[in-house]
C-alpha positions as CSV (number, residue, x, y, z in Angstrom):
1,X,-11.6,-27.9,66.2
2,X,-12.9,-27.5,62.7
3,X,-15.1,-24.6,62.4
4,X,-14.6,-24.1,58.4
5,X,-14.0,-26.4,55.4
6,X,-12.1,-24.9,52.1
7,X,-13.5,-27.6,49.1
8,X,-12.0,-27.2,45.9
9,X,-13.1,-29.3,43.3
10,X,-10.4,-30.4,40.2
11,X,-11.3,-31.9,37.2
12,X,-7.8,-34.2,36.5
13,X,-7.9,-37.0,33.8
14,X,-7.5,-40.4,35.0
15,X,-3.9,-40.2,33.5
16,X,-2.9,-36.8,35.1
17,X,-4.3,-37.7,38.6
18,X,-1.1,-39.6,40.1
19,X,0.9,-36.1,38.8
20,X,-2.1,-34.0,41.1
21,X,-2.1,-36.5,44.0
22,X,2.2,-35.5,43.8
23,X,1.4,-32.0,43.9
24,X,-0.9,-32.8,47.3
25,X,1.5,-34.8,49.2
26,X,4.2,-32.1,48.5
27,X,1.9,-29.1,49.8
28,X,0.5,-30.8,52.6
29,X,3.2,-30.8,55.7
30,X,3.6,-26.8,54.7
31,X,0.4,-26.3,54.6
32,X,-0.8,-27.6,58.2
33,X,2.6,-26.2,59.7
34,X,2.6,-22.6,57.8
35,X,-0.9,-21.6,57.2
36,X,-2.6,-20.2,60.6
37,X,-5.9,-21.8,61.2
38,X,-5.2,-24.9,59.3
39,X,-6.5,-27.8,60.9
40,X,-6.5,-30.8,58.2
41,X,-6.1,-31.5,54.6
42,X,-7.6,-34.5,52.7
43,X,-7.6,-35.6,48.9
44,X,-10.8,-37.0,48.1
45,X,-11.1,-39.0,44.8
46,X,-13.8,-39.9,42.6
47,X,-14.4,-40.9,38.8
48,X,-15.6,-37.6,37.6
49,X,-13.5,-35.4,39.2
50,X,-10.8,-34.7,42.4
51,X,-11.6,-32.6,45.7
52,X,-8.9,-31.3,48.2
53,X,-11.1,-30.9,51.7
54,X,-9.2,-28.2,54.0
55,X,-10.3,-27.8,57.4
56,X,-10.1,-24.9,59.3
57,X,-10.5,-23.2,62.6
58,X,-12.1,-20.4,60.8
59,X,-14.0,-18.9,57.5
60,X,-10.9,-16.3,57.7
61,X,-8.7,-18.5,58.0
62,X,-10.2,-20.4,54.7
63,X,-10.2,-17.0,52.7
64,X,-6.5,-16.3,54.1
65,X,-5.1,-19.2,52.9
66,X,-6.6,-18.3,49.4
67,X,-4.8,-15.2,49.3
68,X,-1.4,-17.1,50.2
69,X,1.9,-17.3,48.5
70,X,1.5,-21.2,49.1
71,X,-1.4,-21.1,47.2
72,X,-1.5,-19.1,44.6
73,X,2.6,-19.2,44.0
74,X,2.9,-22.9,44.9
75,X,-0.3,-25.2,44.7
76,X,-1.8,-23.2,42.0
77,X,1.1,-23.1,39.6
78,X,1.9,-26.7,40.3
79,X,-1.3,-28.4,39.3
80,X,-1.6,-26.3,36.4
81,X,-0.5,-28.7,33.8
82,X,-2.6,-31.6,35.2
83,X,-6.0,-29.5,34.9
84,X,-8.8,-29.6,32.6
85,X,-10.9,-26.5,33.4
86,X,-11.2,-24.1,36.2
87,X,-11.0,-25.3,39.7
88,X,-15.0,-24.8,42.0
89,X,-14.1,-23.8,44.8
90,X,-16.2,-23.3,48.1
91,X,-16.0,-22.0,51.7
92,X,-18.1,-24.0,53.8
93,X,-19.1,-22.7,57.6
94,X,-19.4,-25.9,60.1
95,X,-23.1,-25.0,62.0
């Protein structure tokens, strides 16, 4: 059950965002079978901007997974080049 929601928020120009969407697929089978607590991972996309939605069984397990090798030494440095700007990202407690 999903008790938490990881949403991080990517500004990606309309020509990088196929390259992004590459670096989501490829994370996304590790992620829900490595990173305890993980419970679901979506890519959401929009014309302003891209959000990855992670779902959680727990707000530690949200602030876990941002401490991570896969995240910091895997998603992170993948998406770099496709960037524009700093990620906005938010922990988000399901009442």
């Amino acid at each position: 059950m999903i008790k938490a929601y990881l949403e991080i928020t990517l500004q990606v120009e309309e020509a990088n965002r196929a390259g992004a969407a590459g670096i989501y697929n490829k994370y996304k089978t590790p992620f829900l079978e490595t990173i305890s607590g993980a419970v679901s991972k979506e890519l959401l996309l929009h014309v302003e901007d891209v959000q990855v939605l992670h779902g959680f069984n727990s707000v530690e397990s949200a602030q876990e997974y941002l401490m991570s090798d896969l995240f910091n030494n895997g998603v992170v440095t993948a998406l770099k080049p496709y960037l524009k700007g700093h990620p906005d990202i938010k922990i988000y407690h399901v009442a």
